[in-house]
Structures are given as structure tokens and as C-alpha cells.
VOGU-3710 file (C-alpha; in Angstrom, 3 decimals, decimal comma):
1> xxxxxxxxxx> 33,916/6,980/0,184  31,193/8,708/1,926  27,908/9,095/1,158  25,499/11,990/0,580  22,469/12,286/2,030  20,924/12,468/-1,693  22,464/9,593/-2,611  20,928/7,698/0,618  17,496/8,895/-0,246  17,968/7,269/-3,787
11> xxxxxxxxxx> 19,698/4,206/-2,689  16,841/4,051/0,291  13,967/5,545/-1,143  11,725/2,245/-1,025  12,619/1,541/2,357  11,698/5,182/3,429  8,388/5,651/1,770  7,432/2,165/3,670  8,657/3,044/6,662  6,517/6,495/6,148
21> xxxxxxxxxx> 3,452/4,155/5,513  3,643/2,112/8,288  3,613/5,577/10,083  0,915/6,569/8,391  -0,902/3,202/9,421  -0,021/3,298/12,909  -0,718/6,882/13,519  -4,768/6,348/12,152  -5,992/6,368/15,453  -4,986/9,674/16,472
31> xxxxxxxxxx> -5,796/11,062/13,365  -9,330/9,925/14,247  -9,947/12,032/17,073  -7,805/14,624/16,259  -9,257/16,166/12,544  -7,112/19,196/12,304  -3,682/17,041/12,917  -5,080/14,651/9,894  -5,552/17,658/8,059  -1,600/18,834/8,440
41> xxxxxxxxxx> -1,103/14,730/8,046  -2,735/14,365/5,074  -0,298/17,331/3,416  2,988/15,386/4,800  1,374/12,353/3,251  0,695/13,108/-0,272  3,847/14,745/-0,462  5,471/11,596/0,801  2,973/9,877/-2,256  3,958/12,022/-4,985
51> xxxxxxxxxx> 8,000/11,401/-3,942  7,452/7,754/-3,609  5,326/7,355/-6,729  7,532/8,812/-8,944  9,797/6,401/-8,186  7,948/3,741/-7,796  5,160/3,829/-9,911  4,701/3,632/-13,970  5,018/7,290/-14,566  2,160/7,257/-17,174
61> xxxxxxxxxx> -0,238/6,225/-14,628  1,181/8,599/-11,789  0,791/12,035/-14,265  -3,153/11,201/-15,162  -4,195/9,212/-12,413  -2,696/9,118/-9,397  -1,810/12,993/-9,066  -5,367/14,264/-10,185  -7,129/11,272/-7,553  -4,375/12,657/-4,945
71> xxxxxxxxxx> -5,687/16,164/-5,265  -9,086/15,233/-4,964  -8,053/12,975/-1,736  -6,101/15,868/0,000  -9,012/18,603/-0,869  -11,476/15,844/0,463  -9,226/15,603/3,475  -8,958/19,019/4,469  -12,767/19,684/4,177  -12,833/16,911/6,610
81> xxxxxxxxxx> -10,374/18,565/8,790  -11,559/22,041/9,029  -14,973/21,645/7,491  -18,231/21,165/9,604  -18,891/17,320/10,102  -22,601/18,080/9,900  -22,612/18,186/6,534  -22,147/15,161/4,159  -19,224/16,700/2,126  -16,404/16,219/4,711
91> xxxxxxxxxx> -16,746/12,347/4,860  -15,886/12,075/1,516  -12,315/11,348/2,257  -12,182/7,585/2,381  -14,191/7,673/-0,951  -11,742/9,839/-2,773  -9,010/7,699/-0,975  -10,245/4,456/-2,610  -10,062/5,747/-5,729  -6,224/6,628/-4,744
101> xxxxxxxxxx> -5,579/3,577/-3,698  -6,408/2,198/-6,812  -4,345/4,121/-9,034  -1,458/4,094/-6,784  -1,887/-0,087/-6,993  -2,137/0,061/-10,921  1,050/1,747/-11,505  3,045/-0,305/-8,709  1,416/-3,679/-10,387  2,767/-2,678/-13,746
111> xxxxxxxxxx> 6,191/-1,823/-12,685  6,162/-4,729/-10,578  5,746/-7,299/-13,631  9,158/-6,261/-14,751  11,193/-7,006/-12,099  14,915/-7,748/-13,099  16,816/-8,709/-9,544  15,395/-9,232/-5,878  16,681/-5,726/-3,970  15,778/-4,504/-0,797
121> xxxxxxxxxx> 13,944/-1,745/-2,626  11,885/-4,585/-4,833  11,039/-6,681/-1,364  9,908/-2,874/0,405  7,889/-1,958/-2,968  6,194/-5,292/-2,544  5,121/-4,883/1,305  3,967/-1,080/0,345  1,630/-2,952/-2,314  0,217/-5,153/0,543
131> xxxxxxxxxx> 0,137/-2,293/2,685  -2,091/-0,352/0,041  -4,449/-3,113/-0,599  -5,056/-3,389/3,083  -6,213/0,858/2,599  -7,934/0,458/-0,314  -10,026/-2,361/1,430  -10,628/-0,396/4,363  -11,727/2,197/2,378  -13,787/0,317/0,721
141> xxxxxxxxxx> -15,558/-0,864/3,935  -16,355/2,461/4,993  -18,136/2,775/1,643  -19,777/-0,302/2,648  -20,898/0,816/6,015  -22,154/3,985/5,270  -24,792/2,607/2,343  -25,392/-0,202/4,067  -27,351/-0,811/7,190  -25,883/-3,125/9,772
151> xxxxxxxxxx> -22,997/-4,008/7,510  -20,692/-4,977/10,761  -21,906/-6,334/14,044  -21,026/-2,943/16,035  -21,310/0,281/15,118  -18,703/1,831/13,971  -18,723/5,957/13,955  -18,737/7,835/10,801  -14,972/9,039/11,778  -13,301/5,877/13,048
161> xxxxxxxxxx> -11,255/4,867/9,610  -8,338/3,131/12,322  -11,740/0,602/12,806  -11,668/-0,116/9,484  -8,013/-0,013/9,080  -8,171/-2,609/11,603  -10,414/-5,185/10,472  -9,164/-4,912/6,515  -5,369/-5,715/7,907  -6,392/-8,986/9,916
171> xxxxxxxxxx> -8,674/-10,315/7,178  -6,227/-9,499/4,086  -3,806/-11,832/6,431  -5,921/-14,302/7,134  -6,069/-13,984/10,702  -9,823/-13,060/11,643  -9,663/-12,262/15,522  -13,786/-12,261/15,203  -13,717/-8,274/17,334  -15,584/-7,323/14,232
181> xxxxxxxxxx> -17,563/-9,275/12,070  -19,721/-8,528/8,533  -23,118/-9,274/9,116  -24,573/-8,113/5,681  -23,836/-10,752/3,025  -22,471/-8,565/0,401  -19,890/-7,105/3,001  -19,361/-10,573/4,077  -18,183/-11,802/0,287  -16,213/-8,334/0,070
191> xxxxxxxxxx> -14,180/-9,624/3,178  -13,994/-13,043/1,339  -12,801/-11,587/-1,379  -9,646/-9,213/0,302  -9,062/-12,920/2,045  -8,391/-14,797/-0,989  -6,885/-11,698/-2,314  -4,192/-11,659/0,165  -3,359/-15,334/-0,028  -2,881/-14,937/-3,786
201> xxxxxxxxxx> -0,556/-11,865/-3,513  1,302/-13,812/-0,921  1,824/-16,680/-3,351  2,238/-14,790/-6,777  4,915/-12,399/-5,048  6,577/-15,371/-3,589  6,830/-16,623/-6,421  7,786/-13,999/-8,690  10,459/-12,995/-6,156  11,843/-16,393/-6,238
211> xxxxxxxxxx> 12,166/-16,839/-9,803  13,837/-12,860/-10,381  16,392/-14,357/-7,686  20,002/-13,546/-8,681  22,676/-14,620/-6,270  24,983/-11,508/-5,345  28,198/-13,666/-5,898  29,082/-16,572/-8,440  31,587/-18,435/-8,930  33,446/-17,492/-11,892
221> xxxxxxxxxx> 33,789/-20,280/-15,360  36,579/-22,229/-14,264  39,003/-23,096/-17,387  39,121/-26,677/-18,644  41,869/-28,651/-17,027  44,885/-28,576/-19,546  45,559/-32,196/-21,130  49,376/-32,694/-22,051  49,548/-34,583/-24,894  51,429/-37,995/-25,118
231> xx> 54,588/-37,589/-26,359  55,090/-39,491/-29,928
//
């Protein structure tokens, strides 16, 4: 029987929003130098967010948290597309994004704690949770660097979130390619912190995955071999 493109999106939805993340991810750098197409980008995104969430997310947390903090986000977005980057007010973005980041990661925690059966859609929801912790920590780092005074051991311009990006994604793994290092010692346990961080999720999803596994096919109760009975 074929398939309707509705039904795909619900059968896929997980899959999609992650694949529109990774996008999202990948596409950072442009957005950088280009503050009009992040603008347009940051529209596509939250309506990609407020789609996914839904879904996704406890739907509590998504109607008084996450869609009031993903207002906030896009209006801090667009006055950093279109407003004048002289003045403070457009680099509020990341800020406003943190606090996103967090809500979006509360309501995907809770609905992750009652996981039923290992999907496709579970396993996606589960990246897109790594995937936000890697923002939220980038965003956090910009925070970081903007308060702080040699936080990193480069400068790192006012605009460059990708930089960030960067460096929160290879320390939340574990990898550490030592391009960018924290030189301030709070900013220094903050990356400590996302480090451990991602080891635990690793382990706890792993985990959690492992025991909600439920083969696809079993093999059906057998009946008990029939006994004749001695004849008398």
C-alpha cells in the first residue's frame, strides 16, 4: 500500500528534524558572515523547532517554555540580522539561545525517561539531545567570552558562533584537537564540565537504550510435547 507523504513525515519526523539540525550545525559558518541569510535561517529554524518539539518534547514544557524562549531567540536573531552591530542589543542572540537550549533539553529529558521500545525515532531523538547540548555549551561559551577577558587563547570575534560551535562539539566528545584552548580557569572547569557531561550521556543513553531493547521478532511459546499415556 502506498504511502502519503503525511504519513512519512509522522513515521520520519525524528529522523527529519535531525537531519534539519545537522544542517543547521553545518551551515553556522556561513551564517557567520552572512547576517541577513541567518536572519531568513533563523525563521526556517524555529519553525523546524516548534514542528519537532511538539513531537518530541513534553508538551507542558514546550507551551510555557520553549515557545516564549523561542520568540525571544528569533526576535534576538533578527535584531542581529538587520540591526546595527554597533550596538550591544544585536549580540544578544546566543544569550537568548542558551536559554532555548535549555528548555528544549528539559522537555526532551523528560520524555526521554519513558522510553517503551528502541525505534529509529528514539535513537534520532537521542543524537538531537547530544546535538543540543553541544549548542547550549557553545552558547554558553560565548557568554563566557564576552564577560570574560582572555577566556580562550585566540580571539575569537564577537560574530563567530561556528568558533564556538566548534570547540563545544570536540570537547563534549572527548576529542580536544588543542586549535582552541580555555585559558581562564572558570572557562577551563566549564569545558571540564561539558567533558564529563558527554561521557555520562554516552553511558546513561547506552544504557537506557539497551535495557528498553525489544527484539522485533520472537519466537512464539512452543506447546508442551504431548505424553501418551501407557496403556493399562
Amino acid at each position: 500500500m502506498k504511502r502519503t507523504p503525511r504519513a512519512v513525515l509522522e513515521s520520519y519526523r525524528s529522523e527529519l528534524l535531525l537531519a534539519a539540525l545537522i544542517a543547521a550545525m553545518i551551515s553556522s559558518p556561513l551564517i557567520d558572515h552572512h547576517r541577513r541569510i541567518g536572519g531568513v535561517a533563523a525563521i526556517i529554524q524555529l519553525l523546524l523547532l516548534i514542528v519537532g518539539v511538539l513531537h518530541l518534547a513534553d508538551l507542558k514544557v514546550v507551551r510555557r517554555i520553549v515557545l516564549p524562549a523561542g520568540i525571544l531567540w528569533l526576535f534576538a536573531r533578527l535584531l542581529e540580522a538587520f540591526g546595527d552591530p554597533r550596538h550591544g542589543y544585536t549580540h544578544l542572540a546566543p544569550l537568548a539561545g542558551l536559554a532555548l537550549s535549555c528548555a528544549i533539553l528539559w522537555g526532551l529529558f523528560r520524555r526521554f525517561g519513558s522510553i517503551a521500545k528502541v525505534t529509529g525515532s528514539i535513537i534520532s531523538e537521542a543524537i538531537i539531545c547530544y546535538l543540543v547540548l553541544a549548542i547550549a555549551f557553545s552558547q554558553l561559551y560565548w557568554v563566557l567570552d564576552h564577560f570574560i577577558h582572555n577566556a580562550f587563547n585566540q580571539t575569537i570575534a564577537l560574530g563567530q558562533s561556528g568558533t564556538f560551535l566548534y570547540f563545544s562539539m570536540i570537547t563534549l566528545s572527548g576529542v580536544g584537537y588543542g586549535g582552541i584552548l580555555p585559558i581562564n580557569s572558570y572557562v577551563r572547569l566549564v569545558a571540564a564540565f561539558e567533558n564529563i557531561t558527554g561521557l555520562f550521556y554516552l553511558a546513561v543513553v547506552i544504557s537506557r537504550l539497551v535495557s528498553s531493547y525489544r527484539p522485533r521478532t520472537s519466537t512464539p511459546d512452543l506447546p508442551p510435547p504431548h505424553v501418551s499415556e501407557p496403556p493399562e
